[in-house]
TORDREN-477556 format. One line per field, with one value per residue (C-alpha): residue number from 1; residue in three letters; chain; x, y, z. Coordinates in steps of 0.2 Angstrom, whole numbers, padded with zeros to 4 digits, always signed. Layout:
i: c(NUM  ...)
aa: c(ALA  ...)
ch: c(A  ...)
c1: c(X  ...)
c2: c(Y  ...)
c3: c(Z  ...)
! end
This chain:
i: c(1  2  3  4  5  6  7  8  9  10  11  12  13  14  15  16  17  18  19  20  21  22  23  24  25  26  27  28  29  30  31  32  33  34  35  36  37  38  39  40  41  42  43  44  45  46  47  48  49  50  51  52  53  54  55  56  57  58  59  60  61  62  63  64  65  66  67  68  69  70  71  72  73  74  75  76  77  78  79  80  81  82  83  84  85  86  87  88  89  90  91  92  93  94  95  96  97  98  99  100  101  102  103  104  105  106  107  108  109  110  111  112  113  114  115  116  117  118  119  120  121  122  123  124  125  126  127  128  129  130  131  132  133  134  135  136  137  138  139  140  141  142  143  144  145  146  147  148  149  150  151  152  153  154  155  156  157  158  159  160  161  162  163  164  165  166  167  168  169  170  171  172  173  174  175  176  177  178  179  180  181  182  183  184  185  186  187  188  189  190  191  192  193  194  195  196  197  198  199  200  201  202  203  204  205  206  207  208  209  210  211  212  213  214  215  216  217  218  219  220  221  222  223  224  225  226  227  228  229  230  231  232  233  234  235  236  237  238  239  240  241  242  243  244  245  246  247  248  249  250  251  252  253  254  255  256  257  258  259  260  261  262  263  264  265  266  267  268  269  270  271  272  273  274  275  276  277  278  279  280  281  282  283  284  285  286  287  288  289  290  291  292  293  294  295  296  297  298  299  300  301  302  303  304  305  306  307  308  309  310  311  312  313  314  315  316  317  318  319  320  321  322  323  324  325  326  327  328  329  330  331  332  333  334  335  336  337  338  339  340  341  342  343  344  345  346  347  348  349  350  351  352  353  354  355  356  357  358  359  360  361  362  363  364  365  366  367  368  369  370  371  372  373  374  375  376  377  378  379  380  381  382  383  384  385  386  387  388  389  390  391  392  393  394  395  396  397  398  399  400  401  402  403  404  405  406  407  408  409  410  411  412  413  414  415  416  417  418  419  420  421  422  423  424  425  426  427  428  429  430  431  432  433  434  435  436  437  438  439  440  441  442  443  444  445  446  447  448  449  450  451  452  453  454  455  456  457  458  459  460  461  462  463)
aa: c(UNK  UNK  UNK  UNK  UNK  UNK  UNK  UNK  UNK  UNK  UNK  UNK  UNK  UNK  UNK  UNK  UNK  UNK  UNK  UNK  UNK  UNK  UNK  UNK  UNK  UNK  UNK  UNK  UNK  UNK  UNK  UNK  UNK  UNK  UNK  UNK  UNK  UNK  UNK  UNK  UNK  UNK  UNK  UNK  UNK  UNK  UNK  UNK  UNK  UNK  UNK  UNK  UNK  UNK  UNK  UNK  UNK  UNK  UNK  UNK  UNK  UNK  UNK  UNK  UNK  UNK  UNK  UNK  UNK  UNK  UNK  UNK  UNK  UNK  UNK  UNK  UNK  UNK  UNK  UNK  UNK  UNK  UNK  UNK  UNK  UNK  UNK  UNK  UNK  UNK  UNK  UNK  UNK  UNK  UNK  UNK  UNK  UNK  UNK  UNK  UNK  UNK  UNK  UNK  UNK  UNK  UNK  UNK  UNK  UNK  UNK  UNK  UNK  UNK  UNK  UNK  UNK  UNK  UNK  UNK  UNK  UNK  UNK  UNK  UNK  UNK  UNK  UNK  UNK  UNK  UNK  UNK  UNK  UNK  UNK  UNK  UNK  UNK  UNK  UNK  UNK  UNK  UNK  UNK  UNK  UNK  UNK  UNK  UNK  UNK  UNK  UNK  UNK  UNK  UNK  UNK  UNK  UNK  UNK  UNK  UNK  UNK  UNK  UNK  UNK  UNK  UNK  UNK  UNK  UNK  UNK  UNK  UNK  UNK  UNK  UNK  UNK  UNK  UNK  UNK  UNK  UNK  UNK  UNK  UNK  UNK  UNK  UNK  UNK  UNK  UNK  UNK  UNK  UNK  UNK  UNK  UNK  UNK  UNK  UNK  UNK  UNK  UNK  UNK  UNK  UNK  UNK  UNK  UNK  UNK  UNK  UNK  UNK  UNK  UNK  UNK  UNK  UNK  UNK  UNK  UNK  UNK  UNK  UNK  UNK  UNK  UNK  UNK  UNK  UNK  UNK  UNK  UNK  UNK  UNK  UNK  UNK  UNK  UNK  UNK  UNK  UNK  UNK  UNK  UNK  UNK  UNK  UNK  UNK  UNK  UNK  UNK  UNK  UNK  UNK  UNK  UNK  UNK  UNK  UNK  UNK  UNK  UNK  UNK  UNK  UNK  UNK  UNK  UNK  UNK  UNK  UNK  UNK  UNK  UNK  UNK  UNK  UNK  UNK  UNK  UNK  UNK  UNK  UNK  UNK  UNK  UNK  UNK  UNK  UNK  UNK  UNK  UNK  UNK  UNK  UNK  UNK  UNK  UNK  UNK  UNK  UNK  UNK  UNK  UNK  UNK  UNK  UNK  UNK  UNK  UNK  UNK  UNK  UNK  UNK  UNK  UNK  UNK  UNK  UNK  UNK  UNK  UNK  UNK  UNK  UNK  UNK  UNK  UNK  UNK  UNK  UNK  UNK  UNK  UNK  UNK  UNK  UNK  UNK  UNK  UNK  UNK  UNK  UNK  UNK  UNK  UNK  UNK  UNK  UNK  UNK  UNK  UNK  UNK  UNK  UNK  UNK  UNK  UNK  UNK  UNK  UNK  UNK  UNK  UNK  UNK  UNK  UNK  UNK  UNK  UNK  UNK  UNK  UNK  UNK  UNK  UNK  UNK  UNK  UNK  UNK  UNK  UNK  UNK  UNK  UNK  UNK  UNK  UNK  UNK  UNK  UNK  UNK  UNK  UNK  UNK  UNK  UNK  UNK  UNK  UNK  UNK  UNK  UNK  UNK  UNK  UNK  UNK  UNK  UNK  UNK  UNK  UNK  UNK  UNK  UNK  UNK  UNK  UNK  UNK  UNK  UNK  UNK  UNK  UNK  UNK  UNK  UNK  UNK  UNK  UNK  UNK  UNK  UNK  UNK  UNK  UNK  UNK  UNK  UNK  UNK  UNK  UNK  UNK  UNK  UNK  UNK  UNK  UNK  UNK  UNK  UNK  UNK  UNK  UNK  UNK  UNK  UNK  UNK  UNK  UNK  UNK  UNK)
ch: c(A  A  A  A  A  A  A  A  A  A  A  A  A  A  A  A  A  A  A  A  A  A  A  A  A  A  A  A  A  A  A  A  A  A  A  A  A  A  A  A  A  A  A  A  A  A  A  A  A  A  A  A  A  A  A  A  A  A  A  A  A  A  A  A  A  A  A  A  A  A  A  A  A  A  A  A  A  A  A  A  A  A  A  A  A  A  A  A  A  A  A  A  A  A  A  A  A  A  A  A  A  A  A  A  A  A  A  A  A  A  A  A  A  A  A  A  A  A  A  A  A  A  A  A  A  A  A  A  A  A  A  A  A  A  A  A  A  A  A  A  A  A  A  A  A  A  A  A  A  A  A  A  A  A  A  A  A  A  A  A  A  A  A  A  A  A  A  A  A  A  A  A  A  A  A  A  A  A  A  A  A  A  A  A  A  A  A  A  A  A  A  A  A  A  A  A  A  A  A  A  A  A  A  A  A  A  A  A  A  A  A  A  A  A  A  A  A  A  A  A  A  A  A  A  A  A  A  A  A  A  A  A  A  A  A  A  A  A  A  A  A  A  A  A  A  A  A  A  A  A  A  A  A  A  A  A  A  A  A  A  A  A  A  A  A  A  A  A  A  A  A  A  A  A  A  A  A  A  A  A  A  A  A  A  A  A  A  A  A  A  A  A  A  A  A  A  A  A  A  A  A  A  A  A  A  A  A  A  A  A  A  A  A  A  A  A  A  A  A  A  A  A  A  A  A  A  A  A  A  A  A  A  A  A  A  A  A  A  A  A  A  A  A  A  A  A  A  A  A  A  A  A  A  A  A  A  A  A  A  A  A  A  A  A  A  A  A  A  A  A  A  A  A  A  A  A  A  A  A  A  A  A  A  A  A  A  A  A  A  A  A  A  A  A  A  A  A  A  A  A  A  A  A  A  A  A  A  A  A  A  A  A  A  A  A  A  A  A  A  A  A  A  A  A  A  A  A  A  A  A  A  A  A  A  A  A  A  A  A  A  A  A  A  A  A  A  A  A  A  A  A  A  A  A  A  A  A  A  A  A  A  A  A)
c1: c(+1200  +1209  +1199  +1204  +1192  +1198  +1190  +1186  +1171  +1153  +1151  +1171  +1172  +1156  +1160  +1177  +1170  +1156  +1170  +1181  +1167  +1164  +1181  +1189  +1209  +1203  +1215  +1208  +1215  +1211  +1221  +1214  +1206  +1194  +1177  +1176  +1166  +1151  +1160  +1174  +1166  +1149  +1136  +1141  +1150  +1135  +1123  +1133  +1132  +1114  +1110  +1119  +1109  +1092  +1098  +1100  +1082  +1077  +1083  +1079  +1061  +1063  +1050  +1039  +1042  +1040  +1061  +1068  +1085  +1092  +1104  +1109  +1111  +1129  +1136  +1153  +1161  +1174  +1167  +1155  +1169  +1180  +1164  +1161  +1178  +1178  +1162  +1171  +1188  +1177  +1167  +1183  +1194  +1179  +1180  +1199  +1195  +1181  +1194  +1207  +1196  +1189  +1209  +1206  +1224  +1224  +1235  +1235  +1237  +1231  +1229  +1223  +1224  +1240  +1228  +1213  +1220  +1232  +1232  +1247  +1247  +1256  +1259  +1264  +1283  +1283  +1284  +1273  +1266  +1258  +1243  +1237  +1218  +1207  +1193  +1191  +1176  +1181  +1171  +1181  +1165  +1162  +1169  +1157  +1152  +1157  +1147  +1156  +1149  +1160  +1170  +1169  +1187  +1186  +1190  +1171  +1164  +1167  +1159  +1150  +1165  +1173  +1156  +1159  +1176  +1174  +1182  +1168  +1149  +1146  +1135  +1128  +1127  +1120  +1119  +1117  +1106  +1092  +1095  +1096  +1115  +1109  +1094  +1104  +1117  +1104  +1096  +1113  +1119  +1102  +1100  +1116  +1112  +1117  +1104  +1105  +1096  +1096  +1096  +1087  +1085  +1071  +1056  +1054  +1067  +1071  +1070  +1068  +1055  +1035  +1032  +1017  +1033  +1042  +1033  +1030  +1046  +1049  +1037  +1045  +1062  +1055  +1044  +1063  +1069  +1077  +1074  +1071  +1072  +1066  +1067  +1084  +1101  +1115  +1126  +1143  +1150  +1161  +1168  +1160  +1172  +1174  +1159  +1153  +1138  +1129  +1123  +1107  +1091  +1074  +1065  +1071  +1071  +1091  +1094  +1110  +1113  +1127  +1135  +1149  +1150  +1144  +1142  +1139  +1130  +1121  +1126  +1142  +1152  +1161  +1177  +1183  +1198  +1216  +1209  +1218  +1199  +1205  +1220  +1206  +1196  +1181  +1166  +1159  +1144  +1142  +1156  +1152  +1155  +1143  +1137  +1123  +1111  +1124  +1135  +1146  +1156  +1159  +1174  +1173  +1178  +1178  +1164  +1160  +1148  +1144  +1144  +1154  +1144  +1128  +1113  +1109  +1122  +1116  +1128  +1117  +1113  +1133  +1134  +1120  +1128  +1145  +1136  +1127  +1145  +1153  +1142  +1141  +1160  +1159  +1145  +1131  +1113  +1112  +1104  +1104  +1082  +1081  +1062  +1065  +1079  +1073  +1079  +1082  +1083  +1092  +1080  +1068  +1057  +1065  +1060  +1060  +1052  +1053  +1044  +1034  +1030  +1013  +1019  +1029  +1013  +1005  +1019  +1018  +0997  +0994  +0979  +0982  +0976  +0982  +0981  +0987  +0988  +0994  +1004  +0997  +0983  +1001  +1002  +1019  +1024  +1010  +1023  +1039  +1029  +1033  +1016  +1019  +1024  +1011  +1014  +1006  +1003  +1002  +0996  +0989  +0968  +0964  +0976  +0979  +0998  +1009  +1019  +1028  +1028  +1032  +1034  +1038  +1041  +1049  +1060  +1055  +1073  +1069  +1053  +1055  +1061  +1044  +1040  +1053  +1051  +1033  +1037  +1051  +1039  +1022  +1010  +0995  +0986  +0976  +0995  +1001  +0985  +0984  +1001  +0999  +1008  +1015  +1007  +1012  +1023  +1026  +1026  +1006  +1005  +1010  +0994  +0982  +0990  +0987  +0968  +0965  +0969  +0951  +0944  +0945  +0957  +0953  +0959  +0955  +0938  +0935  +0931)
c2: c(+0275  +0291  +0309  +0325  +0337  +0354  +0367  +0365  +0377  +0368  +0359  +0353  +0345  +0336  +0329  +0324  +0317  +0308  +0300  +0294  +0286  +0274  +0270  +0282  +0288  +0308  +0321  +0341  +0355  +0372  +0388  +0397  +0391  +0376  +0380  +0392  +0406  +0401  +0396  +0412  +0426  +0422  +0414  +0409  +0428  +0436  +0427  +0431  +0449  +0447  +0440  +0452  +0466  +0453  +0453  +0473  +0474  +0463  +0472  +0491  +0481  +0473  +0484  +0478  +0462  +0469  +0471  +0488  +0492  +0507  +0517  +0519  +0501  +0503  +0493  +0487  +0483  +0476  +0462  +0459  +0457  +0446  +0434  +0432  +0427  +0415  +0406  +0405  +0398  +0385  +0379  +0379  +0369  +0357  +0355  +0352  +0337  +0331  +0326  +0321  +0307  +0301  +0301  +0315  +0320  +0340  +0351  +0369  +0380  +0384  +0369  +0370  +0356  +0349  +0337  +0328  +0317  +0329  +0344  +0354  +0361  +0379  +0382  +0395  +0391  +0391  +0372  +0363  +0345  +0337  +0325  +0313  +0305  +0295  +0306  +0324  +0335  +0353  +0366  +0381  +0392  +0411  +0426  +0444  +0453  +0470  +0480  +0489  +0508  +0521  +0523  +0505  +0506  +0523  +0520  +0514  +0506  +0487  +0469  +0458  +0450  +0470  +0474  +0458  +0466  +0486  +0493  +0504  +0506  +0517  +0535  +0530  +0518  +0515  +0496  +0493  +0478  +0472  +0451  +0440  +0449  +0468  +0464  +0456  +0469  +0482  +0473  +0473  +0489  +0497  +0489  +0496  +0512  +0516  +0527  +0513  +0516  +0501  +0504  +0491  +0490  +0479  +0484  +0474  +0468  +0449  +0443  +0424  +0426  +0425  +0444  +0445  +0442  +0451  +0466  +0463  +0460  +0479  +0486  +0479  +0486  +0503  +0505  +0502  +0518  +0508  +0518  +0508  +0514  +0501  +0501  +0513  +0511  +0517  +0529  +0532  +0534  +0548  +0556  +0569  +0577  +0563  +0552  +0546  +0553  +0538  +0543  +0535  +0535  +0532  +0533  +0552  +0558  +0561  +0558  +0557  +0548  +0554  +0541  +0535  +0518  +0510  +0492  +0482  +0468  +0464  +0445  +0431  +0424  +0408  +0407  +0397  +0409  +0400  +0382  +0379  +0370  +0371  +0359  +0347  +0349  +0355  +0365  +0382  +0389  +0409  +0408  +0394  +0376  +0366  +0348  +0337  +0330  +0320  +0335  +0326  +0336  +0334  +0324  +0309  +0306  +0329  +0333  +0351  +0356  +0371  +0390  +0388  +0377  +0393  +0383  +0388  +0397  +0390  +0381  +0370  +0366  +0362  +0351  +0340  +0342  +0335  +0321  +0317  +0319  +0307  +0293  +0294  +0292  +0275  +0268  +0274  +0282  +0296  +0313  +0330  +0336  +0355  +0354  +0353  +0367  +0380  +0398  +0409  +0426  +0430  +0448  +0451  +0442  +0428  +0422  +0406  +0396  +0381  +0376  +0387  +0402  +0409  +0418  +0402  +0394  +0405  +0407  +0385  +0386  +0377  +0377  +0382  +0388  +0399  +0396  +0408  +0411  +0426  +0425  +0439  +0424  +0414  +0411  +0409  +0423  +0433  +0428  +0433  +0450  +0442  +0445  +0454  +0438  +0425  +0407  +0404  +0387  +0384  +0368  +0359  +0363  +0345  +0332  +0343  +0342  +0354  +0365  +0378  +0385  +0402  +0410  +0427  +0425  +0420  +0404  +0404  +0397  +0383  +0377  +0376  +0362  +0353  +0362  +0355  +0337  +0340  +0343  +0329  +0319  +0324  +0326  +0332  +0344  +0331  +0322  +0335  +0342  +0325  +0326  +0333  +0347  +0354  +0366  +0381  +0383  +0394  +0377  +0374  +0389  +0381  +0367  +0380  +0389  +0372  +0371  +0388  +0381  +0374  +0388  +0376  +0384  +0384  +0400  +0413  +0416  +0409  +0420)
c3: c(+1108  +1109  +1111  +1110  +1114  +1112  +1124  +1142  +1146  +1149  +1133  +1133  +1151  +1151  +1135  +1141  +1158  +1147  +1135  +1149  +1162  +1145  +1142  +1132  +1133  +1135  +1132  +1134  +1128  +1135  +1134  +1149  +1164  +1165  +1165  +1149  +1147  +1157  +1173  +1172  +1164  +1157  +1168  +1185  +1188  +1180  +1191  +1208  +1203  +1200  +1218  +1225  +1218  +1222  +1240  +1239  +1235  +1247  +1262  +1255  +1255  +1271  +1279  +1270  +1280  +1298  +1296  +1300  +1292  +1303  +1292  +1276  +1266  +1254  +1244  +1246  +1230  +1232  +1244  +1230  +1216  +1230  +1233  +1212  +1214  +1226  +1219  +1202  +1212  +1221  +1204  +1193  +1205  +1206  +1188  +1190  +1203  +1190  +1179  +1187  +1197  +1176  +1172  +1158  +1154  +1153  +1143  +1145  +1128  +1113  +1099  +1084  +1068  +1058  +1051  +1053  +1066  +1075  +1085  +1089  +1107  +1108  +1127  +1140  +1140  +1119  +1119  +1105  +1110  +1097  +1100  +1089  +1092  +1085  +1085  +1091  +1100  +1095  +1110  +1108  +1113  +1108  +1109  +1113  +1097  +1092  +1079  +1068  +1078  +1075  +1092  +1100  +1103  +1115  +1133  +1144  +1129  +1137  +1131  +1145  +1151  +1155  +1165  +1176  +1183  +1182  +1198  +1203  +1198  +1186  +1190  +1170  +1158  +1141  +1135  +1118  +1115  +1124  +1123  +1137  +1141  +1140  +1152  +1166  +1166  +1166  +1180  +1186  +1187  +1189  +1205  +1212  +1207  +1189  +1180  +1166  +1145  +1133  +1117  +1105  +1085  +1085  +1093  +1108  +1118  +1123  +1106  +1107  +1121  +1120  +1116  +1130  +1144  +1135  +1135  +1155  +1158  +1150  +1158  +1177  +1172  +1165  +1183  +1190  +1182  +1167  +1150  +1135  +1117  +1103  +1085  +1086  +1075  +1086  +1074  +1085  +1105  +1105  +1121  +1130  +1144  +1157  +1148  +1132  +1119  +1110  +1095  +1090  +1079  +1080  +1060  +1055  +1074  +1080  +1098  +1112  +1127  +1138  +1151  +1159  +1153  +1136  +1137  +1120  +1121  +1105  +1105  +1103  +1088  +1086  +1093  +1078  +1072  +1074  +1075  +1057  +1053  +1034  +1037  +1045  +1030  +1042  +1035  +1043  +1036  +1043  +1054  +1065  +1062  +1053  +1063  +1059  +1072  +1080  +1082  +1068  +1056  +1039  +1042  +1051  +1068  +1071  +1080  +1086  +1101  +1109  +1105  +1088  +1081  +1081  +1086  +1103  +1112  +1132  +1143  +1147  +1127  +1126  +1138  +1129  +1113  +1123  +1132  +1112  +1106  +1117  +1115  +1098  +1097  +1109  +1100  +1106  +1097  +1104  +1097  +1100  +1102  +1105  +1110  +1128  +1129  +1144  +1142  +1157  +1161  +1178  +1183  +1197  +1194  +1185  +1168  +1161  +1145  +1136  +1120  +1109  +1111  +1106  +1090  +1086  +1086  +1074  +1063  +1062  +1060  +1074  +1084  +1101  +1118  +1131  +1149  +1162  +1179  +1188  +1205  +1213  +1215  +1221  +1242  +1241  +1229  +1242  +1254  +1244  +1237  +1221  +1214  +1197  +1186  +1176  +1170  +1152  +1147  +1129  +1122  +1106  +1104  +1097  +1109  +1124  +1123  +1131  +1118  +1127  +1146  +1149  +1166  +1175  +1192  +1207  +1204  +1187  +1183  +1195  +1191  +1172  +1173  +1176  +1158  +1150  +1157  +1152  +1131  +1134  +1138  +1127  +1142  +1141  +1152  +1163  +1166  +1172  +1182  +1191  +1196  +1214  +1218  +1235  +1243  +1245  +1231  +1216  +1211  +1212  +1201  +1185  +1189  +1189  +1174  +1165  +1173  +1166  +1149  +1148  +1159  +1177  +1186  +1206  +1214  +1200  +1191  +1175  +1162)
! end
């Protein structure tokens, strides 16, 4: 069985390694380095930046510990943009040594279809190889999106993969959108010391998250000196001696932002331009590829994962859909379930969820309850002085299943996980409240958030 897949970011070499451990002759394409977005310029980079900034506000706190600092704490950027570096080198060539031991032939340059059983490869030196398959997994990921604002072109307005690389943190910065991408940056750059102002149309920020942690979540990054304007249209950037003026509205109220640096982060589009789908016969719908359950095209023996298919652009979400794509090609049933997909927010304090959120369930009419417990009642989060987050269990009112977990907190990214095992496997709250959990943990938390659910959680009142 010969498979192409085309795209070698999260989704792509998974797939590939999948593919090959079950017998499959696997040749990838990818026309930049291995790893795709996520690995190079998306999340591992993004998250090295972020624990540097963690790290920086954990020593300026360190008194708080009984740990003097003598002197002035700096940054130095350049040892910080060398260590992203090195983290990204160490995790690619990994990747590289993934494949090479599953026997996946790689070809470096751009492909795209001749037909619907071969791919034309375009490389460095101009030469074209051809490559014929049986069947194909196309993972050509996502590209940043660009609004059409008047002025995005002027020099300092950069995307997310620009603010991952700038040779100096900026005095100021605007970030317009206030998704996943614009908070982390502000978190980011705020941290380091950039007076940083997001700028959001719709009136809360972090769309897809339950609007309670959301709205917690604002308020920790506005105490940190970020300034947040919702329900604003940006108008133009224009340049402003050595900065830039953001032009923006709020209902019939005008207002302008001056700063050094204008980061647009307002999403991701399909990177499907220049595949040549039309010559496969492949269907998009809105400008990503379209893919049943089984991440199967319309044309049989193409399947599409990842980013440019549009349904859940998470790395995490393409490799599954790579692992779902494999099989299906060497026979296996396997499906793609989005009910277990956690999404996490890389601030301080982390935030993590999986399942329904509480507007979710209204919006369905289901009957619900809410349990919560905060972690200021948390020891090890007392230990951390990571007391300001919650977890909140929702759950069905007349079975007791778990719906959605949401938590804001310390190692939130890490202990979401149990959530999503929990929806993967239908539990119930007394499942997971006999489950014995360590001690102390920010782990234990998520028992007693669960306990609260019927109003029988140990170490908070009742009420």
């Amino acid at each position: 069985m010969k498979i192409v897949v085309l795209g070698g970011g999260p989704g792509g070499y998974v797939a590939a390694i999948r593919a090959a451990q079950l017998g499959g002759e696997v040749t990838l394409i990818e026309k930049s380095k291995l790893g795709g977005t996520c690995l190079n310029i998306g999340c591992i980079p993004t998250k090295v930046l972020l624990h540097s900034a963690e790290l920086l506000n954990e020593i300026k706190e360190s008194h708080k510990f009984g740990i003097e600092v003598k002197g002035n704490v700096e940054v130095n950027w350049d040892k910080v943009q060398n260590r992203k570096e090195t983290v990204v080198n160490t995790l690619v060539s990994g990747v590289k040594g993934l494949l090479s031991i599953n026997k996946v032939k790689v070809i470096n340059g751009l492909g795209k279809f001749e037909s619907k059983n071969i791919i034309s490869v375009t490389k460095e030196d101009g030469i074209i190889e051809k490559v014929e398959f049986d069947n194909v997994i196309i993972a050509a990921g996502s590209l940043p999106f660009l609004p059409p604002i008047e002025g995005k072109e002027l020099a300092g307005v950069i995307d997310s993969t620009d603010a991952l690389s700038l040779k100096n943190i900026p005095k100021s910065m605007v970030i317009i959108g206030g998704g996943v991408i614009g908070v982390e940056f502000a978190s980011v750059y705020s941290a380091f010391g950039c007076k940083v102002n997001i700028i959001e149309m719709l009136p809360f920020i972090l769309p897809p998250i339950d609007r309670e942690i959301g709205e917690m979540v604002k308020a920790k990054l506005v105490s940190d000196g970020i300034e947040i304007y919702n329900n604003c249209k940006v108008n133009k950037i224009e340049k402003l001696n050595e900065n830039l003026n953001v032009s923006f509205s709020k209902g019939t109220a005008q207002l302008n932002i001056e700063a050094e640096k204008v980061l647009v982060a307002v999403g991701r589009r399909a990177n499907i331009n220049g595949l040549d789908l039309e010559k496969a016969g492949v269907i998009t719908e809105k400008g990503c590829i379209a893919v049943n359950e089984n991440m199967e095209t319309n044309v049989g023996g193409i399947y599409a994962i990842g980013d440019c298919t549009g349904k859940n652009m998470l790395a995490h979400v393409a490799s599954e859909q790579g692992i779902v794509a494999a099989e299906r090609i060497m026979g296996k049933n396997s499906r793609m379930d989005y009910k277990t997909v956690p999404a996490c927010v890389y601030i301080r304090p982390e935030l993590a969820a999986v399942g329904l959120t509480e507007e979710q369930a209204k919006e369905k009419g289901i009957a619900y309850k809410v349990g919560k417990f905060p972690l200021a009642a948390n020891g090890k989060s007392l230990i951390m002085n990571e007391t300001s987050g919650v977890i909140k269990v929702i759950t069905d009112r007349k079975y007791d299943e778990i719906l959605g977990i949401h938590i804001l907190g310390p190692r939130a990214t890490d202990i979401i996980t149990e959530g999503a095992l929990a929806l993967r496997m239908e539990c119930t709250l007394d499942e997971l409240i006999t489950t014995i959990h360590a001690h102390p943990t920010v782990g234990e938390a998520m028992k007693e958030a669960v306990l609260a659910v019927n109003k029988e959680a140990i170490h908070m009142p009742n009420r």
